[in-house]
BALOBA-1460 file (C-alpha; in Angstrom, 3 decimals):
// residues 245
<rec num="1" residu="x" x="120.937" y="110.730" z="97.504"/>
<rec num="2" residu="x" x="121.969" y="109.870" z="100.872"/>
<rec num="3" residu="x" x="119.790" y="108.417" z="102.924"/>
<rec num="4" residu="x" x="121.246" y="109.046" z="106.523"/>
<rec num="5" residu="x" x="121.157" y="112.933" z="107.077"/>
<rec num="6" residu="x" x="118.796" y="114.710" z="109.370"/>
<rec num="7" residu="x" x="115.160" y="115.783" z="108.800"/>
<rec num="8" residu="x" x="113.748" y="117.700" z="111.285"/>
<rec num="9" residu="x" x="110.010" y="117.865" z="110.791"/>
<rec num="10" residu="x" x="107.665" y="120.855" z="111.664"/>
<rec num="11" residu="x" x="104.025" y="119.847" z="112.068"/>
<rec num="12" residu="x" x="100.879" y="120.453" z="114.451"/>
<rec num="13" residu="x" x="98.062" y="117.583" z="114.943"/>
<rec num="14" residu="x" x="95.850" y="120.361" z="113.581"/>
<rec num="15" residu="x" x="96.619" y="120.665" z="110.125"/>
<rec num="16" residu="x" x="95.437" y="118.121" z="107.594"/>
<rec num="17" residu="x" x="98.491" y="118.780" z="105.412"/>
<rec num="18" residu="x" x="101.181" y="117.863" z="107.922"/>
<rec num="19" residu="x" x="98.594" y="115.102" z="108.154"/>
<rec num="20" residu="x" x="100.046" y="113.974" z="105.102"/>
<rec num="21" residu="x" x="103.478" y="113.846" z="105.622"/>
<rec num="22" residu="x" x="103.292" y="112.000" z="108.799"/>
<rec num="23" residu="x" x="101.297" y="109.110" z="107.093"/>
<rec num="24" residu="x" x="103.730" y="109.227" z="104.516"/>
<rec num="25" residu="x" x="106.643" y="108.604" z="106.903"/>
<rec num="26" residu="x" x="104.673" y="106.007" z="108.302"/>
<rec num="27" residu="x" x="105.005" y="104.475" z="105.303"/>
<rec num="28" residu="x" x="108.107" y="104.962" z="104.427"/>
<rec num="29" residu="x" x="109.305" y="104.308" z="107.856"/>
<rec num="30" residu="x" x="111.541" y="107.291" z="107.854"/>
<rec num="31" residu="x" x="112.549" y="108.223" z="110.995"/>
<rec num="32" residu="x" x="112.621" y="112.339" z="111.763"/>
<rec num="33" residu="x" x="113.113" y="114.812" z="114.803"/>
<rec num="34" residu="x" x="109.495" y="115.982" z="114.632"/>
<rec num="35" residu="x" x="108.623" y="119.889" z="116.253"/>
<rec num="36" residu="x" x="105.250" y="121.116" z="116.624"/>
<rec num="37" residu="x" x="104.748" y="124.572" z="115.859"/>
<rec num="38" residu="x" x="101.556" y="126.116" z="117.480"/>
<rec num="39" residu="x" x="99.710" y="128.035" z="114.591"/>
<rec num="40" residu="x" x="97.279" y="129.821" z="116.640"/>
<rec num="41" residu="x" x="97.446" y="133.475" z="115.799"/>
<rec num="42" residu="x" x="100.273" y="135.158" z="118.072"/>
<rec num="43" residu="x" x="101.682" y="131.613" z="118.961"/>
<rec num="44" residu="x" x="103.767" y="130.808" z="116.210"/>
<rec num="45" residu="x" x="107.431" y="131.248" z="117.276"/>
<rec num="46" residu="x" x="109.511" y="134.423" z="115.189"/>
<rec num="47" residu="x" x="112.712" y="132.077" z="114.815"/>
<rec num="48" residu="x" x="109.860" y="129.798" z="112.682"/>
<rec num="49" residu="x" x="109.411" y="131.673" z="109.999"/>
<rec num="50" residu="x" x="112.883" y="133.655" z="109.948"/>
<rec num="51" residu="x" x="115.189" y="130.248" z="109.893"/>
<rec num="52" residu="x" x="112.510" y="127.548" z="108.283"/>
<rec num="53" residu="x" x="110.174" y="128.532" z="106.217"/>
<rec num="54" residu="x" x="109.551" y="132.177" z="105.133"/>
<rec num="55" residu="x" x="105.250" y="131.716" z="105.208"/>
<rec num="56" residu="x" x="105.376" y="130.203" z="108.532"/>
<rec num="57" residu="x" x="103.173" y="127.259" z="107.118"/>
<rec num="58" residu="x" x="103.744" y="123.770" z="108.434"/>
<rec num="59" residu="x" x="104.643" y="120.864" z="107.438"/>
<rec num="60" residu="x" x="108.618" y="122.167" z="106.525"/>
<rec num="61" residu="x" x="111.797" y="120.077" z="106.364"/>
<rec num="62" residu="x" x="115.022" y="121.122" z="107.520"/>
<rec num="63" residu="x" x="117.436" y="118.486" z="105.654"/>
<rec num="64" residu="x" x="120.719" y="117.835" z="106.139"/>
<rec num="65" residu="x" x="123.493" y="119.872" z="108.359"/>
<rec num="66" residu="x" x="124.431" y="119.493" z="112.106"/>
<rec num="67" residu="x" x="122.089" y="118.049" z="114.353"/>
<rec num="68" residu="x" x="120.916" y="121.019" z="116.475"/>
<rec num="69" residu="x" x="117.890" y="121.080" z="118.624"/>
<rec num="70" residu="x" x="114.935" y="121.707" z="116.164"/>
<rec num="71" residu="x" x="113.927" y="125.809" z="117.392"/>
<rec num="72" residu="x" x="117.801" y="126.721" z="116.360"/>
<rec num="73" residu="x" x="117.460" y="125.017" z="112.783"/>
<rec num="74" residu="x" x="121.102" y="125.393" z="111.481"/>
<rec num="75" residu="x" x="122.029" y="127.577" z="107.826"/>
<rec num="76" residu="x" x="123.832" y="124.635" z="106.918"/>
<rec num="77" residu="x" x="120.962" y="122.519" z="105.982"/>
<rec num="78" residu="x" x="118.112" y="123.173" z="103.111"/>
<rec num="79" residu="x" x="114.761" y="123.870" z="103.975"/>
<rec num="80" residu="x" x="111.776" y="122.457" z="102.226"/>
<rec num="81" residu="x" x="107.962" y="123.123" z="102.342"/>
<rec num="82" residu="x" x="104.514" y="122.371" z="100.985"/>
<rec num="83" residu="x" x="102.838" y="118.546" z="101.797"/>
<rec num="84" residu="x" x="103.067" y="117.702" z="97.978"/>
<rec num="85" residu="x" x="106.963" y="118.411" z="97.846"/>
<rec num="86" residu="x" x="107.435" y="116.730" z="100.615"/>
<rec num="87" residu="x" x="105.965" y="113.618" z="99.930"/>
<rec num="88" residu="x" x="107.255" y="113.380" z="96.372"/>
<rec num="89" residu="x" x="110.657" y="114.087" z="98.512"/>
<rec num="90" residu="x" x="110.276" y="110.953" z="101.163"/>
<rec num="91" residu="x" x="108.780" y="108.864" z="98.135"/>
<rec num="92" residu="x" x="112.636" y="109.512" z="96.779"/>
<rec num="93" residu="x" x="114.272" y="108.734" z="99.920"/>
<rec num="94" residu="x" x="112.354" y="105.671" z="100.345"/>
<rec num="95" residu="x" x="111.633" y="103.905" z="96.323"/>
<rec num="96" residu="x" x="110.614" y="100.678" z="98.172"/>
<rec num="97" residu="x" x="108.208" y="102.289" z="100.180"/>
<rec num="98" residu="x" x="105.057" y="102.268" z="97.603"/>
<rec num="99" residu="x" x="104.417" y="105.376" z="97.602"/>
<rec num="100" residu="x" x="104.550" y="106.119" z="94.180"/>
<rec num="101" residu="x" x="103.699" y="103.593" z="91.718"/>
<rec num="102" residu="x" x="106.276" y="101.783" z="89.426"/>
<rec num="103" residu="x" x="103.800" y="102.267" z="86.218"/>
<rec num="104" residu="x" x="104.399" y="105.080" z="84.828"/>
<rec num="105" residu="x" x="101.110" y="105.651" z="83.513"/>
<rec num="106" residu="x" x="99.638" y="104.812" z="87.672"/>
<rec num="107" residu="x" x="102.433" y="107.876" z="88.687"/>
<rec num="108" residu="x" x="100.739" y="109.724" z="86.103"/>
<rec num="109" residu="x" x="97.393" y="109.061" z="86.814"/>
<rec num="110" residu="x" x="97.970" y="109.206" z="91.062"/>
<rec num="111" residu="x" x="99.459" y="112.692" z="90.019"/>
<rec num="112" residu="x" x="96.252" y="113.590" z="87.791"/>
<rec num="113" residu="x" x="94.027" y="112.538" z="90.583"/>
<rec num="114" residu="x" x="95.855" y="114.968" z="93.409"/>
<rec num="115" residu="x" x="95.128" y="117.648" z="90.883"/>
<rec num="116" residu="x" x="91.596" y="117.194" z="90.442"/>
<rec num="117" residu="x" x="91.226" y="115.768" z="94.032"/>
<rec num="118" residu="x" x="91.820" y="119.904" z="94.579"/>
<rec num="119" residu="x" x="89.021" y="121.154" z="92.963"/>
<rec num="120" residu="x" x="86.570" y="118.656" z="94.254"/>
<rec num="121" residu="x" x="87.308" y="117.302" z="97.506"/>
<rec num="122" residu="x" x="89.222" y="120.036" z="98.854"/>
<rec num="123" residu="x" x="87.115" y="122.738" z="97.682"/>
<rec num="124" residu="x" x="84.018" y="120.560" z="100.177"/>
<rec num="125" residu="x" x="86.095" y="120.708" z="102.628"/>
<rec num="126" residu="x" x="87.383" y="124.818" z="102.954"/>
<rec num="127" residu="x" x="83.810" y="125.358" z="102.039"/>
<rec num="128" residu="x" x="81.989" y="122.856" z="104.723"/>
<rec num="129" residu="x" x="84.563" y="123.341" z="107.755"/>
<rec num="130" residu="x" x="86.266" y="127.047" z="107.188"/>
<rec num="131" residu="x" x="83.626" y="128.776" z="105.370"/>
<rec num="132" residu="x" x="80.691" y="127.548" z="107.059"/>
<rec num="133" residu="x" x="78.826" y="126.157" z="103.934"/>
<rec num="134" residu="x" x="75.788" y="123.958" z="104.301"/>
<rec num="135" residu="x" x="75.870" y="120.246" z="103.003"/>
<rec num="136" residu="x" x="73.745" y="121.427" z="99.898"/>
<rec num="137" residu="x" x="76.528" y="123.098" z="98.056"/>
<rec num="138" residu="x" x="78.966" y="120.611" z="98.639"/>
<rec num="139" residu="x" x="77.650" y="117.427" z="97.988"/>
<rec num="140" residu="x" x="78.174" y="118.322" z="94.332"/>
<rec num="141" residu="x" x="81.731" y="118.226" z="94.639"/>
<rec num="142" residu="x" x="81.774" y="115.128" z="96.808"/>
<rec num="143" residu="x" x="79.731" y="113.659" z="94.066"/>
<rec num="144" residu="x" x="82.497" y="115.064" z="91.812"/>
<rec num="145" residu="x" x="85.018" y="113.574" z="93.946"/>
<rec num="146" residu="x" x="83.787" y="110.083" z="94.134"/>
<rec num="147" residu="x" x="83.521" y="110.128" z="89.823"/>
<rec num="148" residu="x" x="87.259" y="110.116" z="90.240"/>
<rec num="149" residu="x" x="87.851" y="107.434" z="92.268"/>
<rec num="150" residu="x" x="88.302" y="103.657" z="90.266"/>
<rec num="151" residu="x" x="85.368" y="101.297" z="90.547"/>
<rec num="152" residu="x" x="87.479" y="99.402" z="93.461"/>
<rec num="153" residu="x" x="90.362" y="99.695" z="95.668"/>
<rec num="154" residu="x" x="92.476" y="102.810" z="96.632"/>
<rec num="155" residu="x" x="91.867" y="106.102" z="94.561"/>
<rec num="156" residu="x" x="93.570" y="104.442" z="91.284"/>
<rec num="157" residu="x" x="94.053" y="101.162" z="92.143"/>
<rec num="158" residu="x" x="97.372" y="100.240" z="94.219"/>
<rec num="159" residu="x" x="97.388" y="102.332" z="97.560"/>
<rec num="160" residu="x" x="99.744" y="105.555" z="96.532"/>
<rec num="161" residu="x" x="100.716" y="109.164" z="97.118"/>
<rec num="162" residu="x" x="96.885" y="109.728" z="96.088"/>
<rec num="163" residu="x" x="95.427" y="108.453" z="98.787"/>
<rec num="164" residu="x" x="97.959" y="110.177" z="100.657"/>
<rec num="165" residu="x" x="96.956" y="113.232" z="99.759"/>
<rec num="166" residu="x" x="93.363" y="112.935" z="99.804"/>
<rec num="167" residu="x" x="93.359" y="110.719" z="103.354"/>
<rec num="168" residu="x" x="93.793" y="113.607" z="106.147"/>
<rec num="169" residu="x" x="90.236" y="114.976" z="104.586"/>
<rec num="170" residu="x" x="88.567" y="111.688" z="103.906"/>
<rec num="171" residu="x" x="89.040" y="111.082" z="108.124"/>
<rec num="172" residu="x" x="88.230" y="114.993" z="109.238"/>
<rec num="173" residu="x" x="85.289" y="115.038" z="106.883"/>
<rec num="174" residu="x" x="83.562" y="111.761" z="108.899"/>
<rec num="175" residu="x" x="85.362" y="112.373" z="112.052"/>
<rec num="176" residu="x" x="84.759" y="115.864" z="112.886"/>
<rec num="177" residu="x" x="81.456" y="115.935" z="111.467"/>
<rec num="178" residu="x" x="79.730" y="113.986" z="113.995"/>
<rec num="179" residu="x" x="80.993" y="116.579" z="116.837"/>
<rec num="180" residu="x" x="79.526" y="119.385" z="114.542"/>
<rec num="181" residu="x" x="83.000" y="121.267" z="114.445"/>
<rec num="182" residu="x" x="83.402" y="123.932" z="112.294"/>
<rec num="183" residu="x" x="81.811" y="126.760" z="110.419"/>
<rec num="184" residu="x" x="78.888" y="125.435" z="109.216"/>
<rec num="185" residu="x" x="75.691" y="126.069" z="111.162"/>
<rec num="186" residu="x" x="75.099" y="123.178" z="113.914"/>
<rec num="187" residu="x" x="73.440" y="120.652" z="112.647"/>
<rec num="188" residu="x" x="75.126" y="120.656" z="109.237"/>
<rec num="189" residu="x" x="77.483" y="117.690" z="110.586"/>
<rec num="190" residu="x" x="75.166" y="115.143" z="111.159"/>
<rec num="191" residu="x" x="73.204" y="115.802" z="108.017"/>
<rec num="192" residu="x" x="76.591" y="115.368" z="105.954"/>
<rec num="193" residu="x" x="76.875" y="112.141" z="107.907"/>
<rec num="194" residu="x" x="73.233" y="111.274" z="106.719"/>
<rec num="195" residu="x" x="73.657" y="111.913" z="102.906"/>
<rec num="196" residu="x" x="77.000" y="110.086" z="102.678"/>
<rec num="197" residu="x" x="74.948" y="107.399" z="104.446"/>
<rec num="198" residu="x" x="72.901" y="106.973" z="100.921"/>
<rec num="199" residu="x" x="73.231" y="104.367" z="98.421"/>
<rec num="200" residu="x" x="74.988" y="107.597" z="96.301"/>
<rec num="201" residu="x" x="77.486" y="108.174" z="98.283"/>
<rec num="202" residu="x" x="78.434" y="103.767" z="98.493"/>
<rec num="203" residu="x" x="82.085" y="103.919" z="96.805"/>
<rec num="204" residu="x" x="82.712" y="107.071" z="98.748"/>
<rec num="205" residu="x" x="82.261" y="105.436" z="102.149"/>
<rec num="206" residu="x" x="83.639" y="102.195" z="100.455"/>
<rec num="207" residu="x" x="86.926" y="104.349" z="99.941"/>
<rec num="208" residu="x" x="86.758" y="106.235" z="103.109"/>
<rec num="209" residu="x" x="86.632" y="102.425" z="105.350"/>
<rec num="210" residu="x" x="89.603" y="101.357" z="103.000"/>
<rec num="211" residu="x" x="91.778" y="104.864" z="104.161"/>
<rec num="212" residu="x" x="90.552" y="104.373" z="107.941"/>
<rec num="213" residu="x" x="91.985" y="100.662" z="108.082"/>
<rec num="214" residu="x" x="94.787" y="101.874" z="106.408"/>
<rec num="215" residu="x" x="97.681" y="101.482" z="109.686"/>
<rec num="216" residu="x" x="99.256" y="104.509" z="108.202"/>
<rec num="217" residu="x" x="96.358" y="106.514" z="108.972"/>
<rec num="218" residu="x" x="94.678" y="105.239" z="111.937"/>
<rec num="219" residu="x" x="98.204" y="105.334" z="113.616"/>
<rec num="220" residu="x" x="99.029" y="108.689" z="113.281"/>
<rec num="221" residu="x" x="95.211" y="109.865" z="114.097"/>
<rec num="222" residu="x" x="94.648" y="111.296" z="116.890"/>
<rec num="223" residu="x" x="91.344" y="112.188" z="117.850"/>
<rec num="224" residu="x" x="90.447" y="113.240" z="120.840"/>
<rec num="225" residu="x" x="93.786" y="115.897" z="120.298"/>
<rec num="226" residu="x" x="91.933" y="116.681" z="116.945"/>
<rec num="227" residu="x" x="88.737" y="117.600" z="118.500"/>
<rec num="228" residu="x" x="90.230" y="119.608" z="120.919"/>
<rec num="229" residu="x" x="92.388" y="121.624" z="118.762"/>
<rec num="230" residu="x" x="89.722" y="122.248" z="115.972"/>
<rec num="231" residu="x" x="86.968" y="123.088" z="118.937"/>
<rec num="232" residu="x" x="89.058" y="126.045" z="120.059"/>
<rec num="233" residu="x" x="90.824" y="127.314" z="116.599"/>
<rec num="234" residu="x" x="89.812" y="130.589" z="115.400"/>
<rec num="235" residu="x" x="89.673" y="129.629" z="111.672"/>
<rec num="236" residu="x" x="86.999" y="126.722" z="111.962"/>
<rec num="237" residu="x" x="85.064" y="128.347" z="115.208"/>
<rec num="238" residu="x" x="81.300" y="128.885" z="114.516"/>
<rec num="239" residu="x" x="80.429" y="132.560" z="115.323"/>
<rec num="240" residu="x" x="77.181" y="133.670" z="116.069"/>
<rec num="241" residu="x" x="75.197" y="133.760" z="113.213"/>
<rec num="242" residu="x" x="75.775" y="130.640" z="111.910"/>
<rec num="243" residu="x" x="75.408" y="128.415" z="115.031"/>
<rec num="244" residu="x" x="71.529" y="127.758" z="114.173"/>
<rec num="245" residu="x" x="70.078" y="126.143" z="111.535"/>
């Protein structure tokens, strides 16, 4: 596969799942045209989801084909979507870059643990942030979470794809938390921050200090952009009712 054609990346700061990618280019050191695509509703830009990606859902690819300026994405080249493509993508453009493991049974379990990793700590983190759960129903699946991880190290071991995966939520879920941003009723953010505090919670926070000195991740964390953005978007904005305790 060649390695020098064009990849023009679509992204916002916002979004945990572009998130991904950029960490993974960070790794990979993979050098893109990035575009960010405003995904407030009645932002997003028509030509966005007529010419890149049919969902208009960031992160997308367009690969290959002239070099054009990114908002008139050319038919020549192919356009690709969803964070987990997309890194198994720059893991093949880049082999050297770590990002998958070179034991097949690591790939396999790095690729189990993104699948569970789904229905444990992703499933905290819709409920905490965009459905305005309280800490109580999702410390089960944080506890669920942390089962996964091995006794030491990055989620299986060697830092991978996993951790990858898994590292955009890790940082919002202790990040954002402690400026009480998102659904859940104030006051919800700093009690999080309290029970991961407990000796429970130790390989959790273990793992979360190993992603946060990660370079990968610090460097393309923004946070003062993050709070911002997730303060005034309309999917993780506390309404009313929920903004006591």
């Amino acid at each position: 596969m060649s390695l020098d054609k064009q990849i023009t990346f679509y992204t916002s700061p916002y979004s945990p799942y572009t998130h991904r990618v950029h960490i993974a280019l960070e790794e990979a050191k993979l050098q893109v045209a990035k575009y960010e695509i405003d995904l407030r509703p009645g932002h997003k830009p028509a030509w966005f989801t007529a010419k890149v990606n049919s969902l208009g859902l960031v992160p997308a690819f367009t690969y290959g084909g002239p070099n054009v300026p990114p908002d008139q994405p050319s038919s020549e080249s192919a356009k690709l979507s969803e964070s987990l493509v997309l890194l198994e993508f720059i893991a093949d453009l880049r082999p050297n870059a770590g990002l998958l493991p070179s034991d097949p049974e690591l790939r396999a379990k790095a690729r189990l643990f993104i699948t569970l990793s789904h229905e444990t700590l992703h499933h905290a983190f819709r409920g905490f942030f965009f459905r305005g759960e309280r800490i109580d129903s999702i410390l089960p699946s944080l506890e669920a979470f942390q089962a996964l991880l091995v006794p030491s190290g990055y989620a299986v071991g060697p830092w991978s794809i996993a951790d990858i995966v898994v590292a955009p939520m890790m940082v919002r879920f202790v990040r954002l938390a402690g400026y009480e941003i998102g659904k859940y009723p104030m006051g919800e953010g700093k009690r999080l921050l309290k029970a991961l505090a407990e000796p429970r919670f130790a390989r959790l926070l273990q793992y979360y200090e190993l992603l946060w000195q990660r370079p990968s991740v610090r460097a393309t964390w923004d946070e003062p952009l993050n709070v911002k953005m997730w303060r005034i978007h309309p999917n993780v904005t506390r309404s009313s009712s929920t903004a006591g305790h």
